[in-house]
RODO-2510 file (C-alpha; in nm, 4 decimals, decimal comma):
residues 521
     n   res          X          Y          Z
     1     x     6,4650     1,6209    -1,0926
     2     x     6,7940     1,7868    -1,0032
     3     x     6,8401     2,1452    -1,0410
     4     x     7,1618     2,3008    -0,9606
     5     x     7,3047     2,6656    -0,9267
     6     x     7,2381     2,9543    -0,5940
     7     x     7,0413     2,7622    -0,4802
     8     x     7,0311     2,3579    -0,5445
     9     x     6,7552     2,1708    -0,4887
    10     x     6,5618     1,8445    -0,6013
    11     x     6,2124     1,8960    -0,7134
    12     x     6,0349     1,5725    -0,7534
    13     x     5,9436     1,2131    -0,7224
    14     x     5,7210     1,0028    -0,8164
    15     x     5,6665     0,6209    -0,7652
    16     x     5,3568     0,5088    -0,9011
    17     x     5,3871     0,2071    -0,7249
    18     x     5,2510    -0,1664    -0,9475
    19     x     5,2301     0,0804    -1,2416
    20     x     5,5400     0,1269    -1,5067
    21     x     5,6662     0,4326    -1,4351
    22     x     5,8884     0,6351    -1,1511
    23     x     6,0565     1,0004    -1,1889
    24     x     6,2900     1,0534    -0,9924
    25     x     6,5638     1,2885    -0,8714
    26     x     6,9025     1,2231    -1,0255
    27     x     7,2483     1,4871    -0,8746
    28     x     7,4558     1,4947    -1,2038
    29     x     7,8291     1,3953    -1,1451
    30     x     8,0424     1,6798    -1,2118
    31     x     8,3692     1,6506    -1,1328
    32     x     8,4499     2,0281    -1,1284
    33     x     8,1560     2,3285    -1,2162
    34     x     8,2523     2,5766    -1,4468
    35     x     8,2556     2,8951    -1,2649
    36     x     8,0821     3,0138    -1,5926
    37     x     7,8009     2,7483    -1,5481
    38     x     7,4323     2,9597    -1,4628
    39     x     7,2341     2,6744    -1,4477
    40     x     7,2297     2,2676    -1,4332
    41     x     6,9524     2,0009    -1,4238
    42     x     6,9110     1,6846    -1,4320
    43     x     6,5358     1,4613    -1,4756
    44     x     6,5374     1,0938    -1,4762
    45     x     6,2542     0,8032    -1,5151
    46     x     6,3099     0,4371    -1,4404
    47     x     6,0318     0,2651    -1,7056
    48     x     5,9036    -0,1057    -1,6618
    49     x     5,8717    -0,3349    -1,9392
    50     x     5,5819    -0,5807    -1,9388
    51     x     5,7084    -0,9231    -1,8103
    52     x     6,0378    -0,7822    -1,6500
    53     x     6,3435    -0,5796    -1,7209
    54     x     6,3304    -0,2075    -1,8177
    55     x     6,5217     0,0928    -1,8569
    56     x     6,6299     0,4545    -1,7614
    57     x     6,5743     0,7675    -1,9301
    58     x     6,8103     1,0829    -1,8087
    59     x     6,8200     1,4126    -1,9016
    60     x     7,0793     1,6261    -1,8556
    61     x     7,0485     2,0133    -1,9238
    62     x     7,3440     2,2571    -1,8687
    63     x     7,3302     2,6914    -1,9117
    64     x     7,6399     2,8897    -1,9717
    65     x     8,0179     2,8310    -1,9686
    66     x     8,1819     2,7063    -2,2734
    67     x     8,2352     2,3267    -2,2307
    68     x     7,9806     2,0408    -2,1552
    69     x     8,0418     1,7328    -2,0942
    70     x     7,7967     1,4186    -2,0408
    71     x     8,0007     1,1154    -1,9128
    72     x     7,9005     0,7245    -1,8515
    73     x     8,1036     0,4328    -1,8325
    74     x     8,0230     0,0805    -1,8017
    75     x     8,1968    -0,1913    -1,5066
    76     x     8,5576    -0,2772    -1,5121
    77     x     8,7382    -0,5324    -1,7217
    78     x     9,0316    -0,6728    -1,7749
    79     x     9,1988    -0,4618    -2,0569
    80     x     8,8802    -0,2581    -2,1310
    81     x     8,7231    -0,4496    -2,4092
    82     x     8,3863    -0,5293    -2,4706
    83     x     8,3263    -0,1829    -2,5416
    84     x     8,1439    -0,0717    -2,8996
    85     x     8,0190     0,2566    -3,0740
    86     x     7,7424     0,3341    -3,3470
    87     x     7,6860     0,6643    -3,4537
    88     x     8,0410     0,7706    -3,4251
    89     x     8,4243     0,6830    -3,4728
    90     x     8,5994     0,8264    -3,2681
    91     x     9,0265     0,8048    -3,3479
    92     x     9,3600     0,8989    -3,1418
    93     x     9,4048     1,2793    -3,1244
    94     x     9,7642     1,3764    -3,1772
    95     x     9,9224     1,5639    -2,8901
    96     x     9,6752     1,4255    -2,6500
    97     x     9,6562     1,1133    -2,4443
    98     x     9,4578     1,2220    -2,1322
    99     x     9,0818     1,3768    -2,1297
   100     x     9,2438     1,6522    -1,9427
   101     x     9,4920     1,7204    -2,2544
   102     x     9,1878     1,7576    -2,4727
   103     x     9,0855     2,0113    -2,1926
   104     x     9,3574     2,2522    -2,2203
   105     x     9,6476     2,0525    -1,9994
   106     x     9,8480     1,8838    -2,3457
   107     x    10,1661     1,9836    -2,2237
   108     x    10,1289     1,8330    -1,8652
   109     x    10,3555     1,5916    -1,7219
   110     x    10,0565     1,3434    -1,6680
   111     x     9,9582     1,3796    -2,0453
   112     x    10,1837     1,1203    -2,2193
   113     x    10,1559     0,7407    -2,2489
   114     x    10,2435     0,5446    -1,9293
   115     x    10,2286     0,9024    -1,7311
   116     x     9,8166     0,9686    -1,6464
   117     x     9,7297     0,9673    -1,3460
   118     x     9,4650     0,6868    -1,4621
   119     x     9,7853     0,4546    -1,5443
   120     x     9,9684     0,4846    -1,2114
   121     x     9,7075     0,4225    -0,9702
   122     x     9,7986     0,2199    -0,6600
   123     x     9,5987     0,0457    -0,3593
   124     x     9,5763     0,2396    -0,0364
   125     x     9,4459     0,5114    -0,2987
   126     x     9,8232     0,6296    -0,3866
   127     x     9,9644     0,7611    -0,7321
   128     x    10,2923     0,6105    -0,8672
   129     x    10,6096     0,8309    -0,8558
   130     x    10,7872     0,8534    -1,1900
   131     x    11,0815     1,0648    -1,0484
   132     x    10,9273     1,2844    -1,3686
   133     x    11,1166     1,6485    -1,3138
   134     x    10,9158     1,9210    -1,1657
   135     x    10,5867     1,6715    -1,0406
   136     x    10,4539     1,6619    -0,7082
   137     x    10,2970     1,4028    -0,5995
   138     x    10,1275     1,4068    -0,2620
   139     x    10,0023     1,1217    -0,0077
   140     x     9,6507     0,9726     0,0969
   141     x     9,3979     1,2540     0,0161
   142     x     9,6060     1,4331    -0,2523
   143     x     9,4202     1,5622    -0,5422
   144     x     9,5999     1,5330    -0,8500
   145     x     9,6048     1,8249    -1,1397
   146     x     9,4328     1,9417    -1,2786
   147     x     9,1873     1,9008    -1,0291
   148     x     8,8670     1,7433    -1,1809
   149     x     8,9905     1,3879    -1,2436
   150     x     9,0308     1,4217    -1,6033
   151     x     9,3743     1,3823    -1,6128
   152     x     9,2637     0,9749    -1,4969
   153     x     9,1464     0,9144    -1,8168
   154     x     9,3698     0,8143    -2,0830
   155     x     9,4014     0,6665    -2,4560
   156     x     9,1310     0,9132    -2,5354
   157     x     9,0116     0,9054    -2,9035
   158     x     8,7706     1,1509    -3,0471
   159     x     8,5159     1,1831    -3,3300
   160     x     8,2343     1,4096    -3,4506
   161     x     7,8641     1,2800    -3,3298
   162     x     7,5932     1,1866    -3,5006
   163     x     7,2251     1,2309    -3,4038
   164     x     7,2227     0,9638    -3,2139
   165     x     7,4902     0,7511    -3,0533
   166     x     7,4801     0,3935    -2,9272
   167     x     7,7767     0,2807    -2,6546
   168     x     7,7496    -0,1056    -2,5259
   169     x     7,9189    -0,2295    -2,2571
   170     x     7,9578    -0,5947    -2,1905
   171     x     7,9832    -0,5828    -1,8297
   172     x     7,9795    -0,9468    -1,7562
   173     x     8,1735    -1,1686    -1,9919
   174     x     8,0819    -1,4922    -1,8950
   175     x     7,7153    -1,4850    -1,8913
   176     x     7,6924    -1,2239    -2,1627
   177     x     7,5646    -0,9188    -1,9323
   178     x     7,5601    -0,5931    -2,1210
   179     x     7,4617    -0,2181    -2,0302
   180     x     7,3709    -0,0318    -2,3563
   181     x     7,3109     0,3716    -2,4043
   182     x     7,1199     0,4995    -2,6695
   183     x     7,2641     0,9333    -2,6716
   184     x     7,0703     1,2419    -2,8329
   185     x     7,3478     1,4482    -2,7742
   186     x     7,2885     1,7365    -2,9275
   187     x     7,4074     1,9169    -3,2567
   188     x     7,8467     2,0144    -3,3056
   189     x     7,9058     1,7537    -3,0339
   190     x     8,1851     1,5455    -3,0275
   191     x     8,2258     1,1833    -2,8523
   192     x     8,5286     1,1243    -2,6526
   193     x     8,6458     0,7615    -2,5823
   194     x     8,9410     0,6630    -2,2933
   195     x     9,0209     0,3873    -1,9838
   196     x     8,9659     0,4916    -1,6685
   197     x     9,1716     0,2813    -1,3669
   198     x     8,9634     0,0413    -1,1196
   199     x     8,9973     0,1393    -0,7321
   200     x     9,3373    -0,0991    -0,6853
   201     x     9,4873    -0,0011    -1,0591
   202     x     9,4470    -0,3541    -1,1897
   203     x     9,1062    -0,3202    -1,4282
   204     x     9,0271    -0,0820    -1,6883
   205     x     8,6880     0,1062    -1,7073
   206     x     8,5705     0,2083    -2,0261
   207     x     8,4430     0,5760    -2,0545
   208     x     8,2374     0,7266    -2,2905
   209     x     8,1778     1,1154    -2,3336
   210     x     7,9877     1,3252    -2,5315
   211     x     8,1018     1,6790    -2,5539
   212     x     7,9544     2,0612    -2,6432
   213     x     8,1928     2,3498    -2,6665
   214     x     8,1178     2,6892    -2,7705
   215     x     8,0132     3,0174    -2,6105
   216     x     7,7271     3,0909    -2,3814
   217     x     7,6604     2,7382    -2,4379
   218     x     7,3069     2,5856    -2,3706
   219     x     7,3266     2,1912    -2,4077
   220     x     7,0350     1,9043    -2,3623
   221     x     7,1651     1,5729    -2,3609
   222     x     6,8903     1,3000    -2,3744
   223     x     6,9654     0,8987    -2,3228
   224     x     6,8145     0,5780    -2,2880
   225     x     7,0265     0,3385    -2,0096
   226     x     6,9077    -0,0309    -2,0655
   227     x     7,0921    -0,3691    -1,8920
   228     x     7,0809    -0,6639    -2,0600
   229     x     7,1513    -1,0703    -2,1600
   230     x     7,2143    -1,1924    -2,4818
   231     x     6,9864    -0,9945    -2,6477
   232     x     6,8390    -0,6709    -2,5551
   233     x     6,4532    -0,6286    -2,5458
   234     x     6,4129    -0,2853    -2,6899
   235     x     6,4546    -0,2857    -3,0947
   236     x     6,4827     0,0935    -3,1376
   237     x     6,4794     0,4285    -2,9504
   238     x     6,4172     0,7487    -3,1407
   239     x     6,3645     1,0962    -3,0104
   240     x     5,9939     1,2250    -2,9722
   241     x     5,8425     1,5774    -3,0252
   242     x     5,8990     1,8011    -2,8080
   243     x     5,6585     2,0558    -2,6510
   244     x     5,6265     2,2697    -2,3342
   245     x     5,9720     2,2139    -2,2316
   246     x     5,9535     1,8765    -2,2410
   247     x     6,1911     1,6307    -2,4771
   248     x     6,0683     1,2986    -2,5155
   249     x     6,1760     0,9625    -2,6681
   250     x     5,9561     0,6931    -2,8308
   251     x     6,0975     0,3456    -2,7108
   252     x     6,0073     0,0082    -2,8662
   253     x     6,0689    -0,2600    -2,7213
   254     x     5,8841    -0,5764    -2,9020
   255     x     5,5050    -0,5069    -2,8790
   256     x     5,5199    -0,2260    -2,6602
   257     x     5,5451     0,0988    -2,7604
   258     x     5,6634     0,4231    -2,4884
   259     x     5,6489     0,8006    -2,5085
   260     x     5,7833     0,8750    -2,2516
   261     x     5,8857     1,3120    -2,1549
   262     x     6,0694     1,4455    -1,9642
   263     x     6,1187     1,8469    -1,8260
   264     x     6,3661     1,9835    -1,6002
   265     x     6,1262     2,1374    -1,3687
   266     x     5,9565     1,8447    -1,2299
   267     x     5,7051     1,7350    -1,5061
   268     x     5,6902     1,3886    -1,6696
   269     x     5,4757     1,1487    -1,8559
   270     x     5,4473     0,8164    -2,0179
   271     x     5,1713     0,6637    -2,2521
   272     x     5,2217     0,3068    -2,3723
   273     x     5,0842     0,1261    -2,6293
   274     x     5,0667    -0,2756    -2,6988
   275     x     4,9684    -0,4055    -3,0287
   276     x     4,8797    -0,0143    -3,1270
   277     x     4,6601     0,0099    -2,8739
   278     x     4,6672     0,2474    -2,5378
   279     x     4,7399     0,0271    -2,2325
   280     x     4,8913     0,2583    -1,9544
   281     x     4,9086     0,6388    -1,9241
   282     x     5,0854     0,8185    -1,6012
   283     x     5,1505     1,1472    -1,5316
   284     x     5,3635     1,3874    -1,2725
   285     x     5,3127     1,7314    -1,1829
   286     x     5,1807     1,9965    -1,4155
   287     x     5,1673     1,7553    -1,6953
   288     x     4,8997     1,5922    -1,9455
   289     x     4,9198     1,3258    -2,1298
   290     x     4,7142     1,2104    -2,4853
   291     x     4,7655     0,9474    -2,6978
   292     x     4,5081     0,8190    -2,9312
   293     x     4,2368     0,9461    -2,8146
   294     x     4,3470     0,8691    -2,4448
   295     x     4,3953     1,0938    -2,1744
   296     x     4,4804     1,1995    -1,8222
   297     x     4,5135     1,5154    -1,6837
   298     x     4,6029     1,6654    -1,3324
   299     x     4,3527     1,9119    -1,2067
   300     x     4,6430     2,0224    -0,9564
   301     x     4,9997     2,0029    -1,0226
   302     x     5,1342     2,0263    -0,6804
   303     x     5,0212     2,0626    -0,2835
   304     x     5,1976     2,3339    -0,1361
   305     x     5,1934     2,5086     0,2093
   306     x     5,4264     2,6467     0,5127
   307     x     5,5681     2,4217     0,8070
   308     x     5,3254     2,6220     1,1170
   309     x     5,4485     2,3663     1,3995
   310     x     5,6628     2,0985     1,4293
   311     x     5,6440     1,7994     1,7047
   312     x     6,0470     1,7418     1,6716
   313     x     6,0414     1,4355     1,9579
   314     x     5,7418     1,2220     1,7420
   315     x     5,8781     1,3152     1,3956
   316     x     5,5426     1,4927     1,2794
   317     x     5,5074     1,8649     1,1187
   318     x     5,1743     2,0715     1,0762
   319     x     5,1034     2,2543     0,7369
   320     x     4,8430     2,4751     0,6064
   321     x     4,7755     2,2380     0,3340
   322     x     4,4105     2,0707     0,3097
   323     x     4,4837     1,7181     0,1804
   324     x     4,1422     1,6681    -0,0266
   325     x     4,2502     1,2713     0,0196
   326     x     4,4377     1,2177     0,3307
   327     x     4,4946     0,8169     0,2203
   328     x     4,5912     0,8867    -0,1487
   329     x     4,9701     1,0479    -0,0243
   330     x     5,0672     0,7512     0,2206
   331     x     5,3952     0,6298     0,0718
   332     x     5,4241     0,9772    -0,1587
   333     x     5,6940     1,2336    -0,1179
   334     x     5,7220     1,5440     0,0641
   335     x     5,9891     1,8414    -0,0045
   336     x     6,0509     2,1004     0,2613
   337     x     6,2460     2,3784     0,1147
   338     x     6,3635     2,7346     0,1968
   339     x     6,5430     3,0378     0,0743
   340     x     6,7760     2,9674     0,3806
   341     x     6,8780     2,6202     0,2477
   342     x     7,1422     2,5451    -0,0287
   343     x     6,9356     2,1783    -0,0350
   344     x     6,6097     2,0524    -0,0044
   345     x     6,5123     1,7224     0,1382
   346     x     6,2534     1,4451     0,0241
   347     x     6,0701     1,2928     0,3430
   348     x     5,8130     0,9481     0,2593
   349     x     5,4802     1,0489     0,3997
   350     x     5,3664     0,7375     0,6388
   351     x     5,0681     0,9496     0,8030
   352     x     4,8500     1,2682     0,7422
   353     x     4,5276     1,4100     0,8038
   354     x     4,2800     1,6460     0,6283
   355     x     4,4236     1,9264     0,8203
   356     x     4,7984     1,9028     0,6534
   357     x     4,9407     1,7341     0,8993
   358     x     5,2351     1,5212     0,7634
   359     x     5,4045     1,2239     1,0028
   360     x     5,6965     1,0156     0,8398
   361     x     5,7235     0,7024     1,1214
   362     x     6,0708     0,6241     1,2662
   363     x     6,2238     0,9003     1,0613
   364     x     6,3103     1,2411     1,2261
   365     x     6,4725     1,5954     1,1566
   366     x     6,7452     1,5680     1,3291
   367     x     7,0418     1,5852     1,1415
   368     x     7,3152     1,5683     1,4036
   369     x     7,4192     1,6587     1,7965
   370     x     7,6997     1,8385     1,8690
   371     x     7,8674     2,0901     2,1355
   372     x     7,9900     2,3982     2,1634
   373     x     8,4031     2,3982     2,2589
   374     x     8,5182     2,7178     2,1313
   375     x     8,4749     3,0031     1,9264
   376     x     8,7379     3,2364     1,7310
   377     x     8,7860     3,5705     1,6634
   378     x     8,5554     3,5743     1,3834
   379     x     8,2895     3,4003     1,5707
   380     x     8,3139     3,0839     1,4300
   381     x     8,2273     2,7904     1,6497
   382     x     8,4284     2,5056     1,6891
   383     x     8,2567     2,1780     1,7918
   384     x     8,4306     1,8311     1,9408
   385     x     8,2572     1,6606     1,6479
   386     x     8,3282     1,6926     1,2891
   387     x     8,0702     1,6149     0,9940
   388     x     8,2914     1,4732     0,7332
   389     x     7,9809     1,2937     0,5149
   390     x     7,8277     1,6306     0,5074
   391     x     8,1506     1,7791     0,3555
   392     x     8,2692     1,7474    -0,0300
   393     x     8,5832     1,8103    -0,2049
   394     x     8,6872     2,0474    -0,4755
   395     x     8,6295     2,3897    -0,4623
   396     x     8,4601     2,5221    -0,2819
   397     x     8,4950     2,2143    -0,0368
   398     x     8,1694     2,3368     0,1905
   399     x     7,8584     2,1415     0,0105
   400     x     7,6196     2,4161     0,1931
   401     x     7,4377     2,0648     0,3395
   402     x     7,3746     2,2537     0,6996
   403     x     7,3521     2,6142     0,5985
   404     x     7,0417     2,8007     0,7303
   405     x     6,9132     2,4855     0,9806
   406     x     6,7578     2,5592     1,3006
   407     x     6,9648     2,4508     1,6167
   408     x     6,7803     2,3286     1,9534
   409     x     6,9419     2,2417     2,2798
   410     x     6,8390     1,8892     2,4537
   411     x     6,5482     2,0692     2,6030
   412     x     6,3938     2,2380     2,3232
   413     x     6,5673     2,5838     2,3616
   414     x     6,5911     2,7564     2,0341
   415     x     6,9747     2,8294     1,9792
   416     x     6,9763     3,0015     1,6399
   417     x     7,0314     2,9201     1,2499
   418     x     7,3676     2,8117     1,1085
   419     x     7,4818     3,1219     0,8583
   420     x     7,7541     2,8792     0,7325
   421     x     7,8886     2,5170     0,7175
   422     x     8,2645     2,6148     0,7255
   423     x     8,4724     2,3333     0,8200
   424     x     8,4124     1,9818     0,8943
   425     x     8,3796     2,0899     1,2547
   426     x     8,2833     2,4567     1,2176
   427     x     8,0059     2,6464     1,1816
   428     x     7,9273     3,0276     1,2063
   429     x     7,5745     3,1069     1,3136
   430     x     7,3686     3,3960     1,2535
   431     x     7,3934     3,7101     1,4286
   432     x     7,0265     3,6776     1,6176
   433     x     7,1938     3,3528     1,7340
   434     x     7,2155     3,2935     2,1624
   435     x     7,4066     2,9927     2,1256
   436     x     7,6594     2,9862     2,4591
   437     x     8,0059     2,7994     2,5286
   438     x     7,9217     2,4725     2,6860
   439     x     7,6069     2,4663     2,5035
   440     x     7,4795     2,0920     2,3439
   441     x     7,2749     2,1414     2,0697
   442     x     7,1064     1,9529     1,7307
   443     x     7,0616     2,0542     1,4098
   444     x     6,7403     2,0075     1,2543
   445     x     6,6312     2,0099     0,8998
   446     x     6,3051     2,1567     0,9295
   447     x     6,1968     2,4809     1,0907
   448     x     5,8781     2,6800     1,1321
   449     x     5,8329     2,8921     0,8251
   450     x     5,9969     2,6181     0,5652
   451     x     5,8052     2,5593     0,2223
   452     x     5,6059     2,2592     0,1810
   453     x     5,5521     2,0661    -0,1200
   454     x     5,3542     1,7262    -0,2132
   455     x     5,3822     1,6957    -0,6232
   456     x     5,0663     1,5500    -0,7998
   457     x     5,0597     1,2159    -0,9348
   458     x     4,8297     0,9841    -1,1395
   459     x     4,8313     0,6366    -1,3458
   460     x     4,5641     0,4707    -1,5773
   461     x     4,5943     0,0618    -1,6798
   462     x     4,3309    -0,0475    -1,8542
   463     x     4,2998    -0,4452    -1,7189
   464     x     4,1813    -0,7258    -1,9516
   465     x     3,7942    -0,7001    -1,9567
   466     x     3,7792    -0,3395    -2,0526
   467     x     3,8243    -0,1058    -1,7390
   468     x     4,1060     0,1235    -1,6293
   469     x     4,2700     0,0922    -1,2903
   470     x     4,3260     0,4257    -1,1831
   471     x     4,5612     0,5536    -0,9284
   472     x     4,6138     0,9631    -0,8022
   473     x     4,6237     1,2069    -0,5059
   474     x     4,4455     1,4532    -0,6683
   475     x     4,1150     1,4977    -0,8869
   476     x     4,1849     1,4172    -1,2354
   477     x     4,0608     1,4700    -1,5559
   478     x     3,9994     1,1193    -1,8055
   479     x     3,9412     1,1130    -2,1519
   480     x     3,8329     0,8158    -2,3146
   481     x     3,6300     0,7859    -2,6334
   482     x     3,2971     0,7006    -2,5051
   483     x     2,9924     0,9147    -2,3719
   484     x     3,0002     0,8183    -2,0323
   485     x     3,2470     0,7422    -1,7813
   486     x     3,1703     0,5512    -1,4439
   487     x     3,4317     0,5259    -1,1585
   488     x     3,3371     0,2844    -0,8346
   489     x     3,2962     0,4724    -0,5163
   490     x     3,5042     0,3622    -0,1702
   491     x     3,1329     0,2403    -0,0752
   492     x     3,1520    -0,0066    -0,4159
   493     x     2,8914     0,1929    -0,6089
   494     x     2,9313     0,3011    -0,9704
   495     x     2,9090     0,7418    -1,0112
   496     x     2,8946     0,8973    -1,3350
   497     x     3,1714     1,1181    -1,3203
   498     x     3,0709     1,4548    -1,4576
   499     x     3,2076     1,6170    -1,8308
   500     x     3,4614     1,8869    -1,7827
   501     x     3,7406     2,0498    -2,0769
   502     x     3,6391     1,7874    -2,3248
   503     x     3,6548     1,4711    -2,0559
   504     x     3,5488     1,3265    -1,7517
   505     x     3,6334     1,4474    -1,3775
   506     x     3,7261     1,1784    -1,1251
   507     x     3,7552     1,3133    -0,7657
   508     x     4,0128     1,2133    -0,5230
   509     x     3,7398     1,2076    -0,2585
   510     x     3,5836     0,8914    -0,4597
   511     x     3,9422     0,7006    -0,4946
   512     x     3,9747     0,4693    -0,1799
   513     x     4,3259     0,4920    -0,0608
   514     x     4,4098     0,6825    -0,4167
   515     x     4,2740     0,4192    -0,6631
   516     x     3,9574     0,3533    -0,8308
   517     x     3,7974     0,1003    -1,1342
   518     x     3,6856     0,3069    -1,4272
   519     x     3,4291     0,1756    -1,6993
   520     x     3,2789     0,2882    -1,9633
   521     x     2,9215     0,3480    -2,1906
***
């Protein structure tokens, strides 16, 4: 999940690993925020299909301002073709010829056949000069008006939506590759069509957007991203019920049958069904998940704690978490957050203990090493060495990346916290700061005090001759139609797991490395 706003951060993951079904985090691509925009999030889950192939399931939510827009495009082509709509027909809007003259920028020099910026691209990444009267157009590292790259798309056409919206893109003509999107886009959208320019100018990208405008606008879109030859393998995608925040699509795809749901603050589910009956169920976070008489529950949605020491040098931290199954998280996710950072960060747990301590192999906390060369009137530091992938354009161009981390000299020697990521090479520190001219010092990404969180995960299979294969990192709740449930031990011995709200409770303490072999009587 992807949640942006004060304070950005990405709130889950899930890989479920030989099971169907991942949740992952997913940064929306804006091109330029709203200043009116309160809220944006983004979930995503990646889906297996029996015998190969998948597909992708995104949801995008946006809060406030009073335009939306969801955009996808496919690969390049020669002249753009190979691109087709259902749902909608979208047609040439008079006065307009760029996405940004739809926007509010008709009268622009770049709005005009021949004139977007999308039509004069160049190599070296360079924009034509027409000579047109009163344009300006700059060098390498220019950004052209009207400053969110809208004004690169061109030949827009535009049409009301329907409820749902199907774009295909054939992607590769010779051996019949396609990418396909299935859209829920909401109600009063429209869908926007235009070419987009390749890198060198010399290929055409199709685009496809689905817009929202209004006021105080509060806009879900909901798709379903599949890649295929020849022929694609799902036959229809509809939109589920929704419930507890959660939208949800029904996929089919042959003789398999998904729900799969989605939330925006870090729940998800699938159940599956083959020939109408329940094969797989998996679940993330807070959720639960029924179908048919089938279900799995978390008893806890999340492990969560505070960093209380931190070996920097070996790459380990210590928590106050207990870890009820130390074995179950190797290979799971860990967020460290704080109201000091603008970001969180996702670490892979490769080692922890019983004690919540977490230790994640060959990969540290150290972000970068720098020195102290000079500092200005305002107290901002200037350093030899500048950070340009932890910088972003538009406005504002500081992506907040570094603000609030913990500096350390070569030694150890706590320096300070960063107040703010400035410029490329600048930073201002906090005032409690002892940072000194001269000084060398790193930047880490995790400090004493930080927030520590290990989401919940579980999966149920059932295999050929009956049983479930069951995988989670945290006691679970099973129901199965039957009036006794047995789950093997780690010592190989079958335990009646014990009734609880309506079902059966497995503990993590009798899942061997997170996974167990249900039965039932």
């Amino acid at each position: 999940m992807y949640r942006g706003g004060p304070n950005a951060t990405v709130t889950g993951f899930v890989d479920n690993g030989d099971m169907s079904f991942a949740a992952m985090s997913a940064g929306p691509q804006c091109w330029q925020a709203q200043p009116e925009i309160k809220e944006y999030a983004r979930a995503c889950a990646l889906v297996a299909l029996p015998g190969g192939g998948g597909y992708f399931v995104d949801r995008f939510d946006v809060q406030g301002g009073k335009q939306h827009d969801y955009s996808f495009h496919g690969q390049v082509t020669e002249k753009g073709e190979g691109f087709t709509i259902e749902g909608a027909t979208p047609k040439p809007v008079e006065n307009a010829w760029t996405l940004a003259g739809l926007s509010g920028h008709a009268d622009a020099t770049y709005d005009a056949p021949g004139r977007s910026w999308g039509e004069r691209v160049l190599p070296g990444n360079a924009i034509r000069k027409l000579g047109i009267p009163g344009e300006k157009v700059g060098h390498f590292g220019w950004f052209p008006p009207p400053g969110n790259g809208y004004g690169y798309i061109y030949d827009v056409k535009s049409g009301p939506a329907g409820r749902k919206v199907t774009a295909d893109w054939t992607t590769q003509k010779e051996m019949d590759i396609h990418l396909r999107l299935t859209l829920f886009p909401g109600d009063g959208s429209t869908i926007i069509t235009g070419k987009g320019p390749d890198l060198l100018g010399k290929q055409i990208i199709p685009f496809f957007i689905a817009r929202r405008k209004g006021e105080g606008m509060a806009s879900s879109f909901l798709g379903v991203m599949e890649g295929y030859k020849k022929k694609p393998r799902i036959v229809s995608v509809e939109e589920g019920q929704a419930a507890d925040g959660m939208r949800s699509v029904v996929v089919k795809a042959g003789d398999v049958v998904d729900h799969v749901s989605l939330s925006t603050n870090g729940r998800s589910s699938l159940a599956r069904s083959v020939s109408g009956k329940v094969a797989e169920l998996a679940v993330y976070q807070a959720s639960k998940v029924e179908q048919a008489g089938v279900g799995l529950t978390l008893t806890v949605p999340a492990l969560q704690g505070r960093v209380t020491s931190l070996d920097y040098p070996n790459h380990i931290l210590a928590t106050d978490i207990k870890v009820p199954n130390p074995s179950a998280l190797i290979g799971r996710t860990l967020f460290v957050s704080s109201p000091d950072y603008n970001h969180n960060t996702a670490y892979r747990i490769e080692s922890c203990d019983e004690k919540g301590r977490f230790g994640f192999g060959l990969v540290g906390f150290d972000l970068a090493t720098l020195d102290y060369k000079s500092k200005d009137k305002k107290g901002v530091i200037t350093t030899s060495t500048p950070m340009p992938l932890a910088w972003t354009s538009g406005k504002p161009r500081a992506s907040g990346l570094l603000d609030g981390k913990l500096c350390l000299t070569p030694d150890g020697a706590r320096r300070g916290c960063i107040k703010a990521f400035v410029r490329p090479n600048r930073f201002e520190f906090k005032p409690d700061a002892t940072i000194a001219q001269g000084d060398r010092f790193a930047i880490y990404d995790v400090k004493e005090g930080d927030t520590v969180t290990v989401p919940m995960a579980a999966s149920m299979q059932q295999a050929e001759d009956g049983t479930w294969a069951l995988r989670t990192t945290c006691d679970v709740i099973i129901r199965l139609e039957t009036e006794k449930v047995f789950y093997r031990g780690p010592a190989g011995k079958w335990i009646a797991a014990s009734k609880q709200d309506n079902g059966f409770r497995v503990p993590a303490s009798g899942c061997a490395r997170g996974m167990a072999v249900l039965r039932m009587e």
